[in-house]
N, C-alpha and C positions, 0 to 999 in steps of 0.2 A: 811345886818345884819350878823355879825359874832357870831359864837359861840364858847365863851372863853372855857377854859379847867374845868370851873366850871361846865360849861353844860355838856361838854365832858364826866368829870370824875360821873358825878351824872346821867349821860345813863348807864356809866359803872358799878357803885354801883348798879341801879337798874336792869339791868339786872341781872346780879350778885344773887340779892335776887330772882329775879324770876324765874330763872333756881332752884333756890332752896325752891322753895313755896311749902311749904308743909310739910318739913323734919328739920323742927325744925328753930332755929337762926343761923345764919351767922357773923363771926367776919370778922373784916373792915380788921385785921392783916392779913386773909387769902386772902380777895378780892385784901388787894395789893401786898402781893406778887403774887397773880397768874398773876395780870395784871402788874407787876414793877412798883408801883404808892406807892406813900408818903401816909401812915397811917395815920402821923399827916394832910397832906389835906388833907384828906378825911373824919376827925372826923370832920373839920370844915364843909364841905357838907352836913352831915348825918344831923347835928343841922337843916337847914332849911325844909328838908324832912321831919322830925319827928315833927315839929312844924306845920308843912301844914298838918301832917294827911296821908304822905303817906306811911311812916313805922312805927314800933314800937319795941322799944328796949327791950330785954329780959334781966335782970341782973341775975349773977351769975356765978360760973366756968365756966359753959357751953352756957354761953347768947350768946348776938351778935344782930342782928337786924333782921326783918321779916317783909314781907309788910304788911301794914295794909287793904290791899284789892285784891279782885283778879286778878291777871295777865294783865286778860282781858280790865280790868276797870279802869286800871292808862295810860295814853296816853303819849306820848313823850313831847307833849305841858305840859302838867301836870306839868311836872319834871324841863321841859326848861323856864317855867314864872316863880317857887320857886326861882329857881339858878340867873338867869338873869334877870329878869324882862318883863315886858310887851314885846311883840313882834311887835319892829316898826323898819323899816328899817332906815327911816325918822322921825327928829324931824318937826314936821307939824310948820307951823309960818302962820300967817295971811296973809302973803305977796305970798304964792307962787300962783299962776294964778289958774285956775279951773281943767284945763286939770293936770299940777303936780299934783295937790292935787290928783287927782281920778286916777291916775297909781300908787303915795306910797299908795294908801290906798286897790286897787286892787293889789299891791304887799304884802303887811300886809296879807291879807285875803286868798292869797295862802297859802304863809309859815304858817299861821295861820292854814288852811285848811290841810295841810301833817302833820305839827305834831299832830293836836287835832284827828285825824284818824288814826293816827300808835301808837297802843296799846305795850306794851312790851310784850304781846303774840306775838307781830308779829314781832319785833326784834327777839327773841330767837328762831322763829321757823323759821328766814329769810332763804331762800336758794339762792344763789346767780346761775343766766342764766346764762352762757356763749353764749352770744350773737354773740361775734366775728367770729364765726365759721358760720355764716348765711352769712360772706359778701365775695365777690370774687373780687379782686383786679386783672387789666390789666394792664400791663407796656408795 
């Protein structure tokens, strides 16, 4: 399974709003220029967001968008089936043996399983390990 830039750019809008929960509405014009990303793409993304119930648009001089829920409570899967669709690596057919069927469908249920459990609390609060520094290389 790939995730197109629809996915992409709709992790980015919504982090975007979530760094910003709390302090009013956010305009798309600022989320792209801070990230370099197409306003007009992005108004197309926002449309299935706000029809699923995960943001809500404020009109006015001062509008823009604001999630409709807390941080905590929108998952990445959330955001990634709106944009994309269903989460299947595999198109399933009748034909394939027993054993394929139960490794794409135990593949599903991972991917399935990190995004329905990475909340956008937990993108925006990510901190990244530098790991590298734990290994010792001999030549």
């Amino acid at each position: 399974m790939k995730i197109s830039t629809k996915g992409r750019y709709g992790l980015t809008i919504m982090m975007e709003l979530a760094m910003k929960f709390g302090e009013g509405p956010t305009s798309l014009k600022s989320i792209a220029e801070k990230n370099g990303l197409s306003e007009h793409y992005l108004e197309q993304l926002i449309a299935p967001l706000r029809n699923a119930g995960l943001v809500k648009s404020i009109r006015g001089a001062y509008g823009g968008y604001i999630l409709s829920r807390e941080v905590a409570s929108i998952t990445a899967g959330d955001i990634i089936r709106v944009l994309e669709g269903p989460i299947s690596p595999v198109d399933f057919t009748e034909e394939d043996d027993p054993a394929k069927r139960d490794l794409w469908l135990r593949i599903r249920d991972s991917i399935a399983d990190v995004l329905d459990s990475t909340t956008l609390s937990d993108l925006i609060n990510f901190k990244e390990e530098n790991h590298a520094d734990n290994y010792m290389f001999y030549i």
